[in-house]
Steps between C-alpha positions, in 0.01 A plus 500: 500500500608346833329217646261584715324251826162481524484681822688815325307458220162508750675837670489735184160382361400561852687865490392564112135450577456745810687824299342790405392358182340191651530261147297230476536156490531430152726806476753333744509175337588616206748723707677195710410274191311224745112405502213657620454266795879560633430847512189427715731303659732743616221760604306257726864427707818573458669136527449260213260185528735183523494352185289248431671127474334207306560194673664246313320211428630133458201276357718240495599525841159559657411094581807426642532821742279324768751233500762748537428626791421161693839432419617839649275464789650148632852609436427697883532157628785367369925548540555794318765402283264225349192778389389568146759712344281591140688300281364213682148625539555506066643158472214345744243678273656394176591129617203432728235721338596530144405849552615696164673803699771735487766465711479909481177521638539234780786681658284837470236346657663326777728818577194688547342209757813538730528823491110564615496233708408556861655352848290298723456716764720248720798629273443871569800660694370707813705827587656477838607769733775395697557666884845627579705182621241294493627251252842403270504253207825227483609362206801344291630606147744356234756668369823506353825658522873497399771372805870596418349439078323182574135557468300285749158476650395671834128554707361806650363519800196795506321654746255787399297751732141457357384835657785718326716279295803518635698142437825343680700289200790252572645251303666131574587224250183303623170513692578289800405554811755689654471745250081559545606535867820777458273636254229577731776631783637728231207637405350602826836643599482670138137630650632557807174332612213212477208481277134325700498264222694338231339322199734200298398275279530109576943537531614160590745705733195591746259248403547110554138409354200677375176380647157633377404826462762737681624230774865442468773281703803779540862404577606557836757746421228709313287505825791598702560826236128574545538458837790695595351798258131471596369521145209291393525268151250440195539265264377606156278171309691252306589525155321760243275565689647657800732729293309794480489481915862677490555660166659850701859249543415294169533848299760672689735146450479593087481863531854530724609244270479678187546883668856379697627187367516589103755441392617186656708611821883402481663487846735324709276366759155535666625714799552749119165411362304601828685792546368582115168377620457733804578769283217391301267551765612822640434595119179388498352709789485787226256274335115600463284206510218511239214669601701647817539834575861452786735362338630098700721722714263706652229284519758224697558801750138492576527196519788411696337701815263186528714262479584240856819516600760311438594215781789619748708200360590377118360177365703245450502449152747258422469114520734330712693156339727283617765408232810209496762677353679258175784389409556794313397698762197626350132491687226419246205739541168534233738227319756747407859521691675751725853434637582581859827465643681195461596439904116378498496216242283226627326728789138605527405867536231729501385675174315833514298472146325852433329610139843582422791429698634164632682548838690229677556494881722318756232614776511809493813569266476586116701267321338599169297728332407450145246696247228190386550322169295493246351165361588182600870297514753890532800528675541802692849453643746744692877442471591597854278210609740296345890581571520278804475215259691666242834530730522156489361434145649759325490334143114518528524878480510544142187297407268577819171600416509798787805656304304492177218651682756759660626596174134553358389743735836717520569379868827299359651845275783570265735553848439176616547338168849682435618347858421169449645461157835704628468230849497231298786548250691609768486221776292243298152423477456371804665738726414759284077437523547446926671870487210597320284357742667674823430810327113447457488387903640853516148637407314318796705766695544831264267653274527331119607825345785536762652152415456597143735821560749254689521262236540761225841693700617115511439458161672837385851411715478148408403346824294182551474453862154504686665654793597768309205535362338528819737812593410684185155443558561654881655768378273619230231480727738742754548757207128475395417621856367841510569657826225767577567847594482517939204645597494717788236364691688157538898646542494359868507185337836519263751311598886505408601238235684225684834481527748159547801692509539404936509156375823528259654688770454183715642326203787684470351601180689854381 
């Protein structure tokens, strides 16, 4: 006979007993092999009583439980790391008390006191309704990734939409201040508009000191961002209690986390990781928040109808440095290093430091432009910056830092390589490396990939010189010019190729 539930069981008494036959209730016991009172049972209503549980009792237990739950109660106002886990509550009771206890029965006892225990109304959460636009949350996340293998550490800048979710995510190797200020610029772009309000926590990047309450010094450069967007600021309270004030951007930091950055990203640099990112966000505007009927994407083009506009000029987001260019010709920055070139050893520039470029200026010329390092005490040097020097110092070629760099990320390849080994066993190591050299000044003029193709013809006919190189390079770039069909429209324009053949004839040229 198959099992049967209770319920089913309930159902064909229920059935049995209003046939033709009507049997009675002794008859359908003996039928459906249960008591008398179940059959009652099932004819007064078709679901089952619950069953009937005996509470437990713990005689033992019973002195001590008042004790208990003092200790449970006063645990509200303490660190929560130090509270009464219950194999302390036992060892108090044994040690202090000399109660004679189970260990069993303490843990059951003070499972069931934390799970019944109330909030103090103070700690009850309040629903909010957010309007459209009316507010964003800011915040910063950890995280890590791989760079070219390496794994290192790296911070997120959030902001989150509180009326329908929508978040901006961008990541730098640190929290500074630059970055909280290109973060904000990003994301209203990202918006493509301004929020009435933005709530933070107490980021030392906005905030210089925390007075009572809500009152807070800001940074200059924080009130010029709210200034120049016309947003207003809250500061959440310090500490525990104050995180609940902005838990939209505290959950949305682990959620992206765990949705878009598992596994560990492995890229080549960050320009790679926000481009992966930004795809991360379009992806989430699919998303339903819980409880939400529109999915983040169209409740953010509600949303976005609300929003101020965006100022008629950017912010300036970057913070401006002056350097002294070393002896190495390197400018120190966030205490890492970043060569420039070597014609301005000794001098003092301008640096343009943003979340995550460093950009050095002669006024109003780029001299450099390098992605930001991570950590503290890198090198982030460029060969070119270097050959001036190198002419001269040719011997220091072959153990410079930038050519080990070079040769790391593929910018120094197998073609170079070849030539400089065939250079120098064929006119020396010196004269040999400067050849080498002339041919990477070649690339401040012509694309990399033509010098490449110049060096390679050399290479194949057994020729060494840079000038030649140079032609090859010319001439590959001539060949790998696609001339486009004439188009009617502009045939007033073509013009005969030129000719030179007047001048031979002044020559005397047959």
């Amino acid at each position: 006979m198959t099992k049967r539930t209770k319920v089913e069981l309930f159902e064909q008494i229920r059935k049995a007993h209003v046939g033709s036959e009507s049997p009675s209730i002794r008859d359908l016991a003996r039928t459906y092999g249960v008591h008398r009172r179940t059959v009652r049972q099932a004819l007064s209503d078709p679901v089952p009583p619950p069953r009937k549980v005996t509470p437990r009792t713990s005689p033992s237990l019973e002195p001590w439980k008042k004790t208990i739950q003092d200790w449970i109660e006063a645990d509200r106002d303490v660190p929560k790391k130090q509270r009464h886990t219950a194999r302390r509550v036992f060892q108090r009771l044994v040690i202090e008390h000399g109660a004679e206890v189970s260990e069993s029965s303490v843990r059951r006892y003070v499972a069931l006191l934390k799970t019944n225990r109330s909030l103090s109304v103070d700690k009850v959460c309040v629903p909010q309704t957010h309007p459209l636009a009316e507010e964003a949350e800011v915040d910063f996340g950890q995280f890590h990734f791989y760079l070219n293998g390496v794994m290192v550490e790296a911070w997120m800048f959030v902001m989150r939409l509180s009326a329908s979710g929508k978040a901006f995510h961008f990541a730098s190797f640190n929290q500074a201040q630059e970055v909280f200020i290109e973060g904000h610029v990003r994301a209203f772009e990202h918006f493509g508009g301004v929020v009435t309000r933005v709530r933070y926590d107490n980021l030392k990047t906005a905030v210089v000191r925390v007075l009572k309450g809500r009152s807070r010094v800001e940074t200059e450069r924080f009130v010029a961002l709210r200034s120049h967007y016309l947003f207003d600021s809250f500061f959440c309270l310090p500490g525990v209690a104050g995180a609940h004030e902005k838990g939209g951007v505290e959950g949305e930091i682990g959620r992206f986390r765990r949705r878009h950055l598992v596994p560990v990203p492995n890229v080549a640099s960050l320009a790679e990781l926000n481009a992966l990112i930004e795809a991360g966000d379009v992806a989430d505007d699919t998303r339903h928040v819980d409880g939400r009927y529109l999915s983040v994407g169209e409740h953010f083009a509600l949303e976005a109808a609300h929003l101020a506009a965006l100022p008629t000029e950017r912010f300036a987001s970057e913070l401006l440095l002056s350097c002294r260019v070393d002896t190495k010709s390197r400018i120190c920055v966030r205490q890492n290093f970043y060569s420039v070139p070597v014609t301005y050893a000794g001098q003092r520039i301008t640096v343009r430091l943003g979340a995550n470029i460093v950009a050095a200026y002669d006024g109003t010329r780029v001299l450099a432009r390098h992605d930001r390092a991570p950590g503290k005490g890198r090198e982030v040097l460029v060969l070119d910056h270097y050959l001036e020097t190198l002419r001269v110092k040719a011997g220091a070629l072959a153990g410079s830092s930038a050519l080990a760099l070079a040769r790391a990320s593929g910018r120094f390849n197998s073609t170079h390589e070849e030539f400089l080994s065939r250079a120098r066993r064929a006119n020396g190591d010196a004269a040999g490396t400067r050849a080498m050299i002339e041919v990477l000044l070649l690339e401040r003029t012509m694309k990399p990939s033509a010098v490449d193709e110049g060096m390679a013809r050399c290479l194949r006919v057994g020729t060494l010189d840079p000038a030649l190189v140079a032609i090859e390079a010319r001439r590959s770039l001539e060949e790998a010019r696609v001339v486009p069909e004439s188009d009617p429209a502009l045939a007033h324009y073509d013009r005969p190729a030129p000719s030179v053949a007047h001048y031979d004839e002044l020559l005397g040229v047959s």
